[in-house]
GULUMDREN-85696 format. One record per residue (C-alpha): residue number from 1; residue in one letter; x, y, z. Coordinates in Angstrom, 3 decimals. Layout:
N
<num = NUM; residuo = A; xx = X; yy = Y; zz = Z>
...
***
This chain:
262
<num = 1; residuo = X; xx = 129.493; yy = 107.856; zz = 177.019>
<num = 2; residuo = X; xx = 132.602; yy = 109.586; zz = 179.090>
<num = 3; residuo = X; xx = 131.590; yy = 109.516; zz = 182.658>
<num = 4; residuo = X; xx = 131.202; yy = 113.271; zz = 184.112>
<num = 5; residuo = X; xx = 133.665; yy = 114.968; zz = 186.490>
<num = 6; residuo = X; xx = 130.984; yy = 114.498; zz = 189.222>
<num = 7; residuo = X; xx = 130.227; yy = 110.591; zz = 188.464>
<num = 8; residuo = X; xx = 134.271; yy = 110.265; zz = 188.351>
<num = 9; residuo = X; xx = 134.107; yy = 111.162; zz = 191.603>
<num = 10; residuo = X; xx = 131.080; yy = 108.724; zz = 192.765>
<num = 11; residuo = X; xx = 132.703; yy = 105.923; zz = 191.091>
<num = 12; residuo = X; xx = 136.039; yy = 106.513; zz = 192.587>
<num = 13; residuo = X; xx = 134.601; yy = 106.792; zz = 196.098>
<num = 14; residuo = X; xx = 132.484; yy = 103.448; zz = 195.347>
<num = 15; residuo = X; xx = 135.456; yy = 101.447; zz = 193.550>
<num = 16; residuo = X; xx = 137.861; yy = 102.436; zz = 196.661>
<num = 17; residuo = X; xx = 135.555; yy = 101.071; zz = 199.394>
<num = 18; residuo = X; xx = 134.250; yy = 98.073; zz = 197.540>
<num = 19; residuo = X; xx = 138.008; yy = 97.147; zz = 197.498>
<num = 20; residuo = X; xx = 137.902; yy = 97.470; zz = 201.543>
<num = 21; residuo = X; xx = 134.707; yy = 95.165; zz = 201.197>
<num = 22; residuo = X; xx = 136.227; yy = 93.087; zz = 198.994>
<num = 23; residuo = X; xx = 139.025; yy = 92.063; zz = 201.423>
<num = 24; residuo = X; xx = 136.653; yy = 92.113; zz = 204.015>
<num = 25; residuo = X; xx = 134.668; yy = 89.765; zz = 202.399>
<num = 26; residuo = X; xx = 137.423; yy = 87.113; zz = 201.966>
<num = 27; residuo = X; xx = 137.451; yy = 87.178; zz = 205.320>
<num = 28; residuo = X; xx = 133.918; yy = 86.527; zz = 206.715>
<num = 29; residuo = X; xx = 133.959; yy = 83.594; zz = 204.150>
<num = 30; residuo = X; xx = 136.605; yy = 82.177; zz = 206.416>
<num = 31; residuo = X; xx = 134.667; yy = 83.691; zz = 209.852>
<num = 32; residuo = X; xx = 131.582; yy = 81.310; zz = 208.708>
<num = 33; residuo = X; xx = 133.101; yy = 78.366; zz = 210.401>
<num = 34; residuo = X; xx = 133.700; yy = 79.981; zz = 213.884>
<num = 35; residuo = X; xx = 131.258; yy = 80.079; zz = 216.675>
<num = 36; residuo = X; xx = 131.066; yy = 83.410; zz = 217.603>
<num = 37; residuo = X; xx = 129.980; yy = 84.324; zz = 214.120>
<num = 38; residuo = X; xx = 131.464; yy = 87.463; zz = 212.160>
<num = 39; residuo = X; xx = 129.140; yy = 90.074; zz = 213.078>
<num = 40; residuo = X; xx = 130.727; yy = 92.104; zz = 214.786>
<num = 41; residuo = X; xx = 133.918; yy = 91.553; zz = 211.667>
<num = 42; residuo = X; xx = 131.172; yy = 92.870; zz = 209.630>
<num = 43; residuo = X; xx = 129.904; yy = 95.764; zz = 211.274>
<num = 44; residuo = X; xx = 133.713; yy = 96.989; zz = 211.300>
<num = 45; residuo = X; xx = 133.555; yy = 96.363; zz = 207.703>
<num = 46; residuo = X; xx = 130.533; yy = 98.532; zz = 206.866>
<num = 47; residuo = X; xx = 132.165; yy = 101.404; zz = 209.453>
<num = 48; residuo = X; xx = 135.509; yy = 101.524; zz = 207.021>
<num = 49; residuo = X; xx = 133.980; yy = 101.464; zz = 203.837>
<num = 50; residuo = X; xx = 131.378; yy = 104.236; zz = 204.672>
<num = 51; residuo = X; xx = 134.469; yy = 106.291; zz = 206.542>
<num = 52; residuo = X; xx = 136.308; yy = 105.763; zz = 203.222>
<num = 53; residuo = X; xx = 133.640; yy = 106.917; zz = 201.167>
<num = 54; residuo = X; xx = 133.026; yy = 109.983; zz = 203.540>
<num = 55; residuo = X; xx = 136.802; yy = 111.311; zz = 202.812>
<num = 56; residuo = X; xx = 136.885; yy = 110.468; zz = 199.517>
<num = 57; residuo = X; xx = 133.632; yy = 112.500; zz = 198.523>
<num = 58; residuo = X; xx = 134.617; yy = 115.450; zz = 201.042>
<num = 59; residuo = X; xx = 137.910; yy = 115.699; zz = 199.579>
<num = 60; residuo = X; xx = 136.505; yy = 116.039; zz = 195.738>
<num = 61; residuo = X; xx = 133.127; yy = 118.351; zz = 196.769>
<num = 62; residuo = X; xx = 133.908; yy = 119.776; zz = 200.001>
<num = 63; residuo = X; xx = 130.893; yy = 121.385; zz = 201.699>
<num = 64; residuo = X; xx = 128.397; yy = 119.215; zz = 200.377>
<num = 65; residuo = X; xx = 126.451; yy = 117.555; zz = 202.970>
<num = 66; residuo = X; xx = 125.703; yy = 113.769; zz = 203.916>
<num = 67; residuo = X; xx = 122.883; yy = 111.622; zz = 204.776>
<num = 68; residuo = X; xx = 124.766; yy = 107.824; zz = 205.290>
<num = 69; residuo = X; xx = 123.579; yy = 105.355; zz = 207.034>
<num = 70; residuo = X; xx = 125.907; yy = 104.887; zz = 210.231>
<num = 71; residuo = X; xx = 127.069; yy = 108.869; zz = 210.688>
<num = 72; residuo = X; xx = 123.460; yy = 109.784; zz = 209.856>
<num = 73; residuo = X; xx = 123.022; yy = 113.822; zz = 208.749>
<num = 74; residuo = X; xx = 126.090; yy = 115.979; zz = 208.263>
<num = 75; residuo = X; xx = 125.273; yy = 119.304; zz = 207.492>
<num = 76; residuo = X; xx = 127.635; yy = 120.518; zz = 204.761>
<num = 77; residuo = X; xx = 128.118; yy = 124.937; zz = 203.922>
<num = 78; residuo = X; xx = 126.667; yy = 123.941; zz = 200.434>
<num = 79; residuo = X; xx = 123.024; yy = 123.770; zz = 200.948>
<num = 80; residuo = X; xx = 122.015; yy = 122.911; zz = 197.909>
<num = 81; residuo = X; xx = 123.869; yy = 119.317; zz = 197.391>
<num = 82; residuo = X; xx = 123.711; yy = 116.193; zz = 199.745>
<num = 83; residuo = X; xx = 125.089; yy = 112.952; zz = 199.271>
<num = 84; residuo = X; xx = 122.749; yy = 109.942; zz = 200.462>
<num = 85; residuo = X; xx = 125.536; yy = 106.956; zz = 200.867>
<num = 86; residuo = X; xx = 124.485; yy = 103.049; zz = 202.454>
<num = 87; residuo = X; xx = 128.292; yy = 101.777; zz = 202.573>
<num = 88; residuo = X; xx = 127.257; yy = 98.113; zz = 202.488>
<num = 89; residuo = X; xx = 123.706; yy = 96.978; zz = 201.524>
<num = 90; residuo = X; xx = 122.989; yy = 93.565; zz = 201.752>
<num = 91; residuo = X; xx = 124.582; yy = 93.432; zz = 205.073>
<num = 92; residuo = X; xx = 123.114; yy = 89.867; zz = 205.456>
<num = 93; residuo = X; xx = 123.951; yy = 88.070; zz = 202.749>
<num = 94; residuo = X; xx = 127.596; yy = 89.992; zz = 203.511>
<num = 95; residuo = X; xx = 127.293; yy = 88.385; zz = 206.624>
<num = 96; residuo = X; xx = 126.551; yy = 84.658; zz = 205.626>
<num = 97; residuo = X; xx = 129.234; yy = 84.685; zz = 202.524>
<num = 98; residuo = X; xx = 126.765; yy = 85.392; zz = 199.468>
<num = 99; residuo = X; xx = 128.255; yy = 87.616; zz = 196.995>
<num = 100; residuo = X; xx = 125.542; yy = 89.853; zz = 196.740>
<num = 101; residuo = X; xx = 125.666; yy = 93.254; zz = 198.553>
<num = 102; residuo = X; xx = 126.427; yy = 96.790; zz = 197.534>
<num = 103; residuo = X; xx = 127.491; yy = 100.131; zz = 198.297>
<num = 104; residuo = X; xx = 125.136; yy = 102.910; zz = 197.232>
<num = 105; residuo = X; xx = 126.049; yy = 106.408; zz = 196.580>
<num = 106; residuo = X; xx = 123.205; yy = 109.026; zz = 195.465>
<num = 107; residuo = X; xx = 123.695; yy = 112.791; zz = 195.138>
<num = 108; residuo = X; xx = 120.263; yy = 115.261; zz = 195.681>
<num = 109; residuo = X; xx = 120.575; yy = 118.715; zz = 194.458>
<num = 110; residuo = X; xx = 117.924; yy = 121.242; zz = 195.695>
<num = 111; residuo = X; xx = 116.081; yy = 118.566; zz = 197.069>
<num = 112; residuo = X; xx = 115.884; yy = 116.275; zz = 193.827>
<num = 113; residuo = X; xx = 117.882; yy = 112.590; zz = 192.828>
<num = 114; residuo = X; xx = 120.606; yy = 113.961; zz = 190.024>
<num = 115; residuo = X; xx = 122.745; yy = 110.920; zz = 190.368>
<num = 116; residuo = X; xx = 123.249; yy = 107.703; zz = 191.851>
<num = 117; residuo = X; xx = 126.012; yy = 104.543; zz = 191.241>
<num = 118; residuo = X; xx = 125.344; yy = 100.965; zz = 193.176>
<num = 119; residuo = X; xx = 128.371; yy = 98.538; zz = 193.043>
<num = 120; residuo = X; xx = 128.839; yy = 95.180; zz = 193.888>
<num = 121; residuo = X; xx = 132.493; yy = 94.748; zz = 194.471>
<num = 122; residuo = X; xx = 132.143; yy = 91.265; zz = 194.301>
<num = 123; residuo = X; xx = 130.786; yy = 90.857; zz = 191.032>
<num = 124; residuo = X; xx = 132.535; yy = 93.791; zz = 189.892>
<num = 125; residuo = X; xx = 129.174; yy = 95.188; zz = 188.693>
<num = 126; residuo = X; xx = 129.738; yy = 99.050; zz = 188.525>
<num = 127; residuo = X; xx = 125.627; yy = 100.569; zz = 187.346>
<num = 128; residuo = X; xx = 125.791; yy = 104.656; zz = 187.191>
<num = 129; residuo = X; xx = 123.289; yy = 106.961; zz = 185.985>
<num = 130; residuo = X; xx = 123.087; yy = 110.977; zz = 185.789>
<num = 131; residuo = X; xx = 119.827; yy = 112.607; zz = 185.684>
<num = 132; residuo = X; xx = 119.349; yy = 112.925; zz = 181.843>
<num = 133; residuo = X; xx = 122.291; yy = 111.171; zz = 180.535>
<num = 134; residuo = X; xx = 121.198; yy = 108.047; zz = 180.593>
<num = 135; residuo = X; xx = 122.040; yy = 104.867; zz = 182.987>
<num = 136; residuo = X; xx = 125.226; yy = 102.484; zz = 182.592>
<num = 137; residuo = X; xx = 126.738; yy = 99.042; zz = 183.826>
<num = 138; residuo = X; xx = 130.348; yy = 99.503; zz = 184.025>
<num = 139; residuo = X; xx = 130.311; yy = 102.502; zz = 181.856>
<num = 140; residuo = X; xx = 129.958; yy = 101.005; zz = 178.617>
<num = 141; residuo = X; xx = 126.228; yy = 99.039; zz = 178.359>
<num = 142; residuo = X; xx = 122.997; yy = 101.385; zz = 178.109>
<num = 143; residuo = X; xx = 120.383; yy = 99.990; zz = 180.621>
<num = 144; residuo = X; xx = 116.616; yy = 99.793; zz = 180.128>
<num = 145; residuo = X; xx = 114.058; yy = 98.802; zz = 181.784>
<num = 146; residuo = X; xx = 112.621; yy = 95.107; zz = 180.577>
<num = 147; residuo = X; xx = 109.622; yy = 95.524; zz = 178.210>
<num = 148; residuo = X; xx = 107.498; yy = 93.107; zz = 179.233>
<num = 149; residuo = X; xx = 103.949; yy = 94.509; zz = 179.597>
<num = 150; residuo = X; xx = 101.860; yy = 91.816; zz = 181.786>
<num = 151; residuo = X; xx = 102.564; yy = 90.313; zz = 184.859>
<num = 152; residuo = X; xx = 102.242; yy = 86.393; zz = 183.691>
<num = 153; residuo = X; xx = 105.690; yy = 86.948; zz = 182.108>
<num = 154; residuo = X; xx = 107.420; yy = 89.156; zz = 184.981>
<num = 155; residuo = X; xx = 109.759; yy = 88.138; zz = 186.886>
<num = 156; residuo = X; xx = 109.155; yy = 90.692; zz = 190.371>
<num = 157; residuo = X; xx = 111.327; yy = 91.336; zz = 193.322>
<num = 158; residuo = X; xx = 110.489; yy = 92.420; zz = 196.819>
<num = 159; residuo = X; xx = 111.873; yy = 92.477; zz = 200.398>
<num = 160; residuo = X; xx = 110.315; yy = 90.470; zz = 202.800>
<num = 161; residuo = X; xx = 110.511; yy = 92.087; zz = 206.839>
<num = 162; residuo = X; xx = 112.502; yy = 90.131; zz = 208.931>
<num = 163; residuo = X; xx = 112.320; yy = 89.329; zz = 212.437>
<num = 164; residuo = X; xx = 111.972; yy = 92.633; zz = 214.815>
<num = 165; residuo = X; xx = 110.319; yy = 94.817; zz = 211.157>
<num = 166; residuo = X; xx = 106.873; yy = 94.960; zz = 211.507>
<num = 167; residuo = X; xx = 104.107; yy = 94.126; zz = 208.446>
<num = 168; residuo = X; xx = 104.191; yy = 90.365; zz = 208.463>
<num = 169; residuo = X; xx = 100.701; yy = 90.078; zz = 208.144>
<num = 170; residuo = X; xx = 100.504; yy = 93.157; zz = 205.606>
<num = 171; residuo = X; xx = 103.587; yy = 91.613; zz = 203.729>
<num = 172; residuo = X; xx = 102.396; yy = 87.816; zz = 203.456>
<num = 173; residuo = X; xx = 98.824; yy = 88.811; zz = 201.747>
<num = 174; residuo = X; xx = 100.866; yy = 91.253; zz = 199.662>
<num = 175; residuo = X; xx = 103.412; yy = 88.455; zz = 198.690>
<num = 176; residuo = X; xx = 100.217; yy = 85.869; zz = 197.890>
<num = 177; residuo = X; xx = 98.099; yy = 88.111; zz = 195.809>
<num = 178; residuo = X; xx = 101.072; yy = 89.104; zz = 193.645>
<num = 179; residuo = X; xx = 102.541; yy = 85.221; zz = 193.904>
<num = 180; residuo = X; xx = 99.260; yy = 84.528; zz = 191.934>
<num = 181; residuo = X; xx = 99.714; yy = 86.629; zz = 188.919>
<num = 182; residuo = X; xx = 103.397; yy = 86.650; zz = 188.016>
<num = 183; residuo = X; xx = 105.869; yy = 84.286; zz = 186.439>
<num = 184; residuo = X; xx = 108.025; yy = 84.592; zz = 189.491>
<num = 185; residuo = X; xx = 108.679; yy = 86.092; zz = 192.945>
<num = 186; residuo = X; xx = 112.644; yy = 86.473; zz = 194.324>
<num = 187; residuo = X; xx = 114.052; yy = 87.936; zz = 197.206>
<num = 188; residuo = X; xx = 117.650; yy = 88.736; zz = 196.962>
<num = 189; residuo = X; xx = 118.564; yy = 90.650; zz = 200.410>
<num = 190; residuo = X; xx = 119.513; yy = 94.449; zz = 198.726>
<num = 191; residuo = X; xx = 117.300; yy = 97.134; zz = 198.196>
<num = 192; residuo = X; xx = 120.299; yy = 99.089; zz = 196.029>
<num = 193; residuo = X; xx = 120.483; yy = 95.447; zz = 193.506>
<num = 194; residuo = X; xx = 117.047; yy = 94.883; zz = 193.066>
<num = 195; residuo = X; xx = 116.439; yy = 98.121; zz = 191.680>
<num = 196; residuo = X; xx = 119.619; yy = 98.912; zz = 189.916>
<num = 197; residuo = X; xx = 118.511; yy = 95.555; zz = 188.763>
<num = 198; residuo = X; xx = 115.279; yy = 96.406; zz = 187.666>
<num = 199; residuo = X; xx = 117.188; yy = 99.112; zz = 185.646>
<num = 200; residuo = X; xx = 118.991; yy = 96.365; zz = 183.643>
<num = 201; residuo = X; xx = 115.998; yy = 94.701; zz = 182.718>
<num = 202; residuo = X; xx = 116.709; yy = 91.965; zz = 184.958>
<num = 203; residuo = X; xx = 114.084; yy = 91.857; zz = 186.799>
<num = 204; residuo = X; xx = 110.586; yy = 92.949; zz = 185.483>
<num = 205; residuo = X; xx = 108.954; yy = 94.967; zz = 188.841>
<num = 206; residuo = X; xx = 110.168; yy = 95.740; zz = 192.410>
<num = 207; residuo = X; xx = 108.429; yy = 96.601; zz = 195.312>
<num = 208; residuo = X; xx = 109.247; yy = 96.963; zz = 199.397>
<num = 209; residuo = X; xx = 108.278; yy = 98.701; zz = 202.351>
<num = 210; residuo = X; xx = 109.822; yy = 100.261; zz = 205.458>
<num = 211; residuo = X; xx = 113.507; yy = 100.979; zz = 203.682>
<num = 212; residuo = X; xx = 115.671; yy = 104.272; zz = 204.288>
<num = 213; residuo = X; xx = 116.884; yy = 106.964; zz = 201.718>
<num = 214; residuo = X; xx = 120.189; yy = 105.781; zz = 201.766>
<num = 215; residuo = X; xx = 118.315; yy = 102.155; zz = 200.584>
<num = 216; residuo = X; xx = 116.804; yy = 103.980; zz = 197.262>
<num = 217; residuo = X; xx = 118.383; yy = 107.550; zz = 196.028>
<num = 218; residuo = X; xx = 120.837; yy = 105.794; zz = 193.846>
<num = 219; residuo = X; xx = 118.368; yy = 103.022; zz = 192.881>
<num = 220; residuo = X; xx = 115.417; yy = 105.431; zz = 192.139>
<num = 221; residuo = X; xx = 118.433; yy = 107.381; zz = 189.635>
<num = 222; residuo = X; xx = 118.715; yy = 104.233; zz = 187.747>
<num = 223; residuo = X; xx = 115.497; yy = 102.857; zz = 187.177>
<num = 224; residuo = X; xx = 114.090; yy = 106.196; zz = 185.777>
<num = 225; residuo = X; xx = 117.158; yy = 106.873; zz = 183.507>
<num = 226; residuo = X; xx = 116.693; yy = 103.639; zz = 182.306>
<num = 227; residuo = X; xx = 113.062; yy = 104.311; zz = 181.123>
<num = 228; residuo = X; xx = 111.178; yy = 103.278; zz = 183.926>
<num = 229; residuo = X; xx = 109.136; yy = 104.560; zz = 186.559>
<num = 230; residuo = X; xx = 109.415; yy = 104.483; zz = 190.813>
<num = 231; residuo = X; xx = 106.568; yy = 105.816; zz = 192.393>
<num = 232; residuo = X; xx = 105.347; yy = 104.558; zz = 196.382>
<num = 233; residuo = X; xx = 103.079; yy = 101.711; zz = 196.657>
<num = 234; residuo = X; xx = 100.174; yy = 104.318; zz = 196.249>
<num = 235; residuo = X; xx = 101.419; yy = 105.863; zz = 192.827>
<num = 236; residuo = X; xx = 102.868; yy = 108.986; zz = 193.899>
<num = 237; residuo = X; xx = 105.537; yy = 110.565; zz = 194.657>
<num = 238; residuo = X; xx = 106.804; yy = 110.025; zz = 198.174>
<num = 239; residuo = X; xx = 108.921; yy = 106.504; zz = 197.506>
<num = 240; residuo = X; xx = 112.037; yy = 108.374; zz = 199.509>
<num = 241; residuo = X; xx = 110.272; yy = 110.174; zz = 202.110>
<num = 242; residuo = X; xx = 107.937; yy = 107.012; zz = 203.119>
<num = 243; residuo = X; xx = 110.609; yy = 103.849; zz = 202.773>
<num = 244; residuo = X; xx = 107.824; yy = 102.305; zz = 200.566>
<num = 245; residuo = X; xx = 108.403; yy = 101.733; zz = 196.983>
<num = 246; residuo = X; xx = 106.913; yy = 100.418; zz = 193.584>
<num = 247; residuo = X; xx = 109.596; yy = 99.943; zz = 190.399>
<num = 248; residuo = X; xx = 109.602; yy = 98.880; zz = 187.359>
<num = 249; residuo = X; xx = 108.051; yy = 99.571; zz = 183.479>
<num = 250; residuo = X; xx = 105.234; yy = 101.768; zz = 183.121>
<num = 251; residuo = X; xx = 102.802; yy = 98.773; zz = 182.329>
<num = 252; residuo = X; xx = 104.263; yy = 96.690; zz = 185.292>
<num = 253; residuo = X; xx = 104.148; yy = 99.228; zz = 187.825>
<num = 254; residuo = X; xx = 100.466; yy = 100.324; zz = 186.989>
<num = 255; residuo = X; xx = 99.502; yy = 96.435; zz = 187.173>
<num = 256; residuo = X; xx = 100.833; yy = 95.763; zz = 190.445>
<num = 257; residuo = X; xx = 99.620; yy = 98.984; zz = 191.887>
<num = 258; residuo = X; xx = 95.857; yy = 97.688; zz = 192.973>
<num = 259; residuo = X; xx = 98.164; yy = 94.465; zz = 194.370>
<num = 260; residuo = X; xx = 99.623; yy = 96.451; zz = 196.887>
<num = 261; residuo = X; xx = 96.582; yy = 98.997; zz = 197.300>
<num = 262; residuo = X; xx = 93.990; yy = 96.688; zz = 197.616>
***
């Protein structure tokens, strides 16, 4: 399907910083070996591609406003559109050399997810999706949700808190009573991948807590336009509001529910 004016737009403002990433990138592969580390390389890195993506998308929809992750809100005159942009997620694995990050661009209008694409410049992995037209890696391959229907065959996804996040204890008795009933458990280090990955059928379920908007709009896009559901951990319908998510097939999601609830 030909990619709308608006997703043009989204995909031009995500293909233009993931080439500043991209560079980037090449470079803290070579900043691994030094001792001060490339933090600081990095957060320079995620500064330029979100300023990148800021022009680009004021420059196409001017007045539209912004919720990104390192400028925060920006009220734009039109009131009725926001972008919600994460210019590098996976910042991590970004950080130690693994090829798995993302930028994430979702648009809200009156208060609702109408579009989201999540890129992975170093794959080249482009996944769009507009609210009723269906969701797409690299504009040519329909995605849909996997169809498996119990959790001995799924393959699920979560994030686990790191040091300084609170809900250790909450997270480990999450991770063993799910551990117990699935075919697998990963952790891959980006909120935006795991559930634009979910969307591909990929992987079979997702869940997290404690994430940001800028972490999900484009994800949450995605998944449902590729036949699945995203609710938060409780079943309803605060995944963006909270931070805390559940994703995946209707018979998935509704089997890990009680997991998480219990």
């Amino acid at each position: 399907m030909p990619a709308s004016a608006l997703m043009n737009v989204m995909i031009a403002a995500a293909r233009k910083a993931g080439r500043s990433l991209a560079r980037d990138f090449g470079e803290v592969e070579q900043l691994q070996v030094s001792v001060k580390g490339p933090a600081n390389f990095v957060s320079a890195a995620d500064h330029k591609a979100e300023d990148i993506i800021f022009k680009e998308l004021s420059k196409a929809r001017p007045g539209y406003g912004f919720l990104m992750e390192e400028r925060g809100e920006v009220a734009g005159v039109d009131k009725t559109h926001r972008w919600i942009v994460d210019p590098l997620d996976g910042t991590t694995n970004f950080l130690h050399g693994i090829p798995h990050f993302a930028i994430s661009i979702g648009l809200e209008r009156d208060g609702a997810l109408v579009a989201g694409v999540v890129y992975n410049p170093a794959t080249d992995e482009l996944f769009t999706a507009e609210k009723g037209k269906g969701a797409f890696l690299n504009d040519k391959r329909r995605l849909r949700v996997a169809a498996r229907k119990t959790l001995a065959d799924a393959v699920v996804v979560t994030g686990i808190p790191h040091r300084g996040r609170p809900g250790h204890p909450r997270f480990m008795q999450e991770m063993s009573t799910v551990m117990m009933e699935v075919a697998g458990l990963r952790r891959s280090g980006s909120a935006a991948l795991d559930l634009a990955y979910v969307a591909a059928g990929r992987y079979d379920g997702y869940w997290e807590r404690g994430l940001k908007p800028w972490d999900l709009a484009a994800g949450i896009v995605l998944v449902r336009e590729a036949g699945g559901h995203v609710t938060d951990v409780h079943g309803g319908d605060k995944a963006l509001a909270t931070g805390d998510v559940l994703a995946g097939n209707s018979a998935i999601t509704k089997a890990l529910l009680p997991l998480l609830t219990h």
